[in-house]
C-alpha positions as a Markdown table, in Angstrom:
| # | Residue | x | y | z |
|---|---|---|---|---|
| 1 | Unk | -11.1 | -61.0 | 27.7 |
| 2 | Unk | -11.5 | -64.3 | 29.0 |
| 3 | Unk | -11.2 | -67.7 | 27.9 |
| 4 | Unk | -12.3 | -71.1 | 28.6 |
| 5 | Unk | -8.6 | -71.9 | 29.3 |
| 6 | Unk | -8.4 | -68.8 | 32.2 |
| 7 | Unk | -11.2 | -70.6 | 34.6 |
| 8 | Unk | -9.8 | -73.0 | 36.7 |
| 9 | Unk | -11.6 | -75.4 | 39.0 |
| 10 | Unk | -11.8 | -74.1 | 42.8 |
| 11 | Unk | -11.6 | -70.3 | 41.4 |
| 12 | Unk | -13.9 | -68.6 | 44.2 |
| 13 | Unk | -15.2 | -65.5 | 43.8 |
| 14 | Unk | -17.1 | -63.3 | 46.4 |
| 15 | Unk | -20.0 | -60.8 | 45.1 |
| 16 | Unk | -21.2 | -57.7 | 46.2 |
| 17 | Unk | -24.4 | -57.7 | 48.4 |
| 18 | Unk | -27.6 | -57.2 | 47.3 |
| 19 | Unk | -30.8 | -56.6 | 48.9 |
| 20 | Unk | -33.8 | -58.3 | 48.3 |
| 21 | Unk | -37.0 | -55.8 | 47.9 |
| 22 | Unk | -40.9 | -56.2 | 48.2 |
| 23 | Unk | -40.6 | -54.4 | 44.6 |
| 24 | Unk | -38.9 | -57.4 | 43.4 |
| 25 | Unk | -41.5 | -59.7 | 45.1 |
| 26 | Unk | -44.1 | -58.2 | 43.3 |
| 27 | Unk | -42.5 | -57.9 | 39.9 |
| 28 | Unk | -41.8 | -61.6 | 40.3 |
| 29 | Unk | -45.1 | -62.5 | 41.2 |
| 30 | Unk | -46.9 | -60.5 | 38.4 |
| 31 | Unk | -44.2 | -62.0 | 35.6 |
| 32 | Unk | -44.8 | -65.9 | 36.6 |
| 33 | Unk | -47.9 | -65.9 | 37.7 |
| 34 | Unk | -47.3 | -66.9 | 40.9 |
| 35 | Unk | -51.0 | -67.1 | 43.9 |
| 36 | Unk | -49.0 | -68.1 | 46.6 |
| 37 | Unk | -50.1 | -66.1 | 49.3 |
| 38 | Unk | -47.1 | -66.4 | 51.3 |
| 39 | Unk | -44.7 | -64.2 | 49.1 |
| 40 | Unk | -47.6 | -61.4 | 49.1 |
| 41 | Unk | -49.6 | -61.4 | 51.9 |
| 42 | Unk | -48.2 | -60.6 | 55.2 |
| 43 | Unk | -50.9 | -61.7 | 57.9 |
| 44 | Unk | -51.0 | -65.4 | 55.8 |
| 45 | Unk | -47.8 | -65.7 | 55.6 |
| 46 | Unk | -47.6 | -65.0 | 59.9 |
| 47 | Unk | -49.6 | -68.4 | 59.8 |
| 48 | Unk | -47.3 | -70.3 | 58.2 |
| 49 | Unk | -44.4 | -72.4 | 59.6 |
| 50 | Unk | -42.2 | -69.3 | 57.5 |
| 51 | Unk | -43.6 | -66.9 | 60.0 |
| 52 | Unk | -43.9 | -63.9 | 57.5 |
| 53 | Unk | -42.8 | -63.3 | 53.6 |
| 54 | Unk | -40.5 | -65.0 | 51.7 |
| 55 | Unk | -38.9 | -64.8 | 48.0 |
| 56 | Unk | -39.4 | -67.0 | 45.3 |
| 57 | Unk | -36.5 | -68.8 | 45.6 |
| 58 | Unk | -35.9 | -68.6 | 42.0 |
| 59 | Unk | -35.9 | -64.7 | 42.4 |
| 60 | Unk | -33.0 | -65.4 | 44.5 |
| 61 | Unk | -31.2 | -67.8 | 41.8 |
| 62 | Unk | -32.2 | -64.9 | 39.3 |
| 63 | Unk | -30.6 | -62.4 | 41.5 |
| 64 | Unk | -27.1 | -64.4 | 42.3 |
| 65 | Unk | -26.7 | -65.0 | 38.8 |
| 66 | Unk | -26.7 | -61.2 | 38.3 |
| 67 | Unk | -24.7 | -60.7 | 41.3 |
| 68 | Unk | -22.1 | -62.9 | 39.7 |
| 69 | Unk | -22.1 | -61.1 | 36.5 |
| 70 | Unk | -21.1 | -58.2 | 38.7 |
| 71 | Unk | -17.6 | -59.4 | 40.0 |
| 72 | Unk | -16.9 | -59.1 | 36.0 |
| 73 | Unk | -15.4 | -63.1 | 36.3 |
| 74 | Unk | -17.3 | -64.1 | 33.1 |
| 75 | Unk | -16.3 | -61.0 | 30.9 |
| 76 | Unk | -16.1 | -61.9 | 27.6 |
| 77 | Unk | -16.2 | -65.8 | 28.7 |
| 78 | Unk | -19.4 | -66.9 | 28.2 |
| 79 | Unk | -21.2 | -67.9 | 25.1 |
| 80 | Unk | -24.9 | -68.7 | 27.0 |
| 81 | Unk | -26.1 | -70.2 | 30.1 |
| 82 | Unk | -26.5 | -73.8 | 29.3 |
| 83 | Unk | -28.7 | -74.5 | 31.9 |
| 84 | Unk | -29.0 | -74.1 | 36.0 |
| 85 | Unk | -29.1 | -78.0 | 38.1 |
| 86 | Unk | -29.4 | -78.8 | 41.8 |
| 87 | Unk | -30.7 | -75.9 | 43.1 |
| 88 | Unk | -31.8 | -76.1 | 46.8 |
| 89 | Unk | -33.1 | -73.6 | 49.3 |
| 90 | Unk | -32.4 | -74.3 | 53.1 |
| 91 | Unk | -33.4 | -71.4 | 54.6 |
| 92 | Unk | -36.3 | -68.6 | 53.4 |
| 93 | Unk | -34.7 | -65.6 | 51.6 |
| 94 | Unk | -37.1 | -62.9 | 52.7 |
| 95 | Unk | -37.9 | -58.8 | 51.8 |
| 96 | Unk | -35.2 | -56.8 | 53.4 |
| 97 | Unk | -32.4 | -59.4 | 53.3 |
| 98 | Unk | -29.2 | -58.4 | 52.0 |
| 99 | Unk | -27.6 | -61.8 | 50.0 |
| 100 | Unk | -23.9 | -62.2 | 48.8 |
| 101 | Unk | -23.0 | -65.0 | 46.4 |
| 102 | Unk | -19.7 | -67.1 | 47.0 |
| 103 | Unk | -19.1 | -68.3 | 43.5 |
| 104 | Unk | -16.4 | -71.3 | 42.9 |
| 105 | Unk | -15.8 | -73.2 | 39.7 |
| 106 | Unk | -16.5 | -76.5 | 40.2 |
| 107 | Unk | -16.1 | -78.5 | 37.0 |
| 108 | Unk | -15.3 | -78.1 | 33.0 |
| 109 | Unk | -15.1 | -80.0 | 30.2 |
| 110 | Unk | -13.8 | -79.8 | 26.7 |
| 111 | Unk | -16.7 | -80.2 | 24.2 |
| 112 | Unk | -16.5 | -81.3 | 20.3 |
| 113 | Unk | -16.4 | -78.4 | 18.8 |
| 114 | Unk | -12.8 | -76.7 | 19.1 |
| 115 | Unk | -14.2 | -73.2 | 20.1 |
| 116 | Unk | -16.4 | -73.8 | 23.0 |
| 117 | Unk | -16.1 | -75.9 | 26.7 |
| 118 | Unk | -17.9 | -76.2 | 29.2 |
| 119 | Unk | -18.1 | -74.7 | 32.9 |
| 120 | Unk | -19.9 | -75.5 | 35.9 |
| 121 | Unk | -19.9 | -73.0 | 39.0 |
| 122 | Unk | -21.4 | -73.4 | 42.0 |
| 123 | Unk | -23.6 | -70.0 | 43.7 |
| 124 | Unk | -24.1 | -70.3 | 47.3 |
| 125 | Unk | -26.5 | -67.7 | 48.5 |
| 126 | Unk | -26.1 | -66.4 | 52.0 |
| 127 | Unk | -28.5 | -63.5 | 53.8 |
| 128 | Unk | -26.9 | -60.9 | 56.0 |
| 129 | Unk | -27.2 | -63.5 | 59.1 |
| 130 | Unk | -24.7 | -66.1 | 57.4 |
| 131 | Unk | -27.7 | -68.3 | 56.3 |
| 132 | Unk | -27.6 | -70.1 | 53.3 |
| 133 | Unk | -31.1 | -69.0 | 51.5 |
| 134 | Unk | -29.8 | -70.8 | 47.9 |
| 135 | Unk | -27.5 | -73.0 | 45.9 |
| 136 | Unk | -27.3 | -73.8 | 42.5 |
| 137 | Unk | -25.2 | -75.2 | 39.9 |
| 138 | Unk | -24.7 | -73.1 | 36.6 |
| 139 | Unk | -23.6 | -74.3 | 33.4 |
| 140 | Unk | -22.1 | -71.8 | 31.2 |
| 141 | Unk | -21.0 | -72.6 | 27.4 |
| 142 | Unk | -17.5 | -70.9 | 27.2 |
| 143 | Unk | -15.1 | -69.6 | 24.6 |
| 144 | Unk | -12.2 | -71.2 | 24.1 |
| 145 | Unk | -8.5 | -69.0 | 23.0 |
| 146 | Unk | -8.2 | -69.1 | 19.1 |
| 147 | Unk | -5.4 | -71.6 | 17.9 |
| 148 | Unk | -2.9 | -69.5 | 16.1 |
């Protein structure tokens, strides 16, 4: 089990890889409604200045989150996800790539109730190639260790 008081800024943690399938694209697509022809349609997407497919990015936040949950860092920790802030996305994920999340605490605060604080990570997304296809900043609502 682990507590609010375990996590310490500039903890880094590595995930496994994951890769990034035309199944997902379509679920994705179908759940939020997405018509953008570029995540589904192959000889559109040719045309544009992506050159083929890409993932919703936020299938790609969706998926490092996961990823994270993975390495087993949070067990026990977290109370909820408090909310997800600057996410950007440099470079096109696409179908086929393989992404690994480096995960590093990058802030926490003490909050005014006794049992809970609050955790910030930061999940950089890179493809198989090194790129950098995501980041994002979590917010997680942690436990903190009973008081005797």
């Amino acid at each position: 089990m682990k507590y609010y008081e375990d996590i310490q800024i500039g903890d880094k943690v590595l995930t496994p890889g994951k890769t990034l399938t035309d199944a997902m694209v379509t679920v994705m697509v179908s759940l939020a409604g997405y018509t953008e022809p570029f995540f589904h349609d192959e000889e559109f997407a040719r045309q544009t200045p992506f050159k083929g497919r890409i993932m919703p990015g936020l299938l790609v936040v969706l998926v490092a989150g996961g990823l994270a949950e993975h390495t087993g860092y949070w067990d026990g920790a977290t109370i909820g996800l408090m909310g997800v802030e600057n996410i950007k996305f440099p470079a096109p994920a696409r179908p086929g790539d393989t992404i690994r999340v480096e995960m590093e605490i990058i802030n926490k605060k003490e909050t005014s109730k006794p049992g809970q604080g609050l955790v910030w990570d930061r999940k950089t997304c890179r493809n198989q190639r090194g790129e950098v296809v995501a980041v994002a900043d979590f917010i997680h609502l942690a436990k903190r260790r009973p008081q005797a």
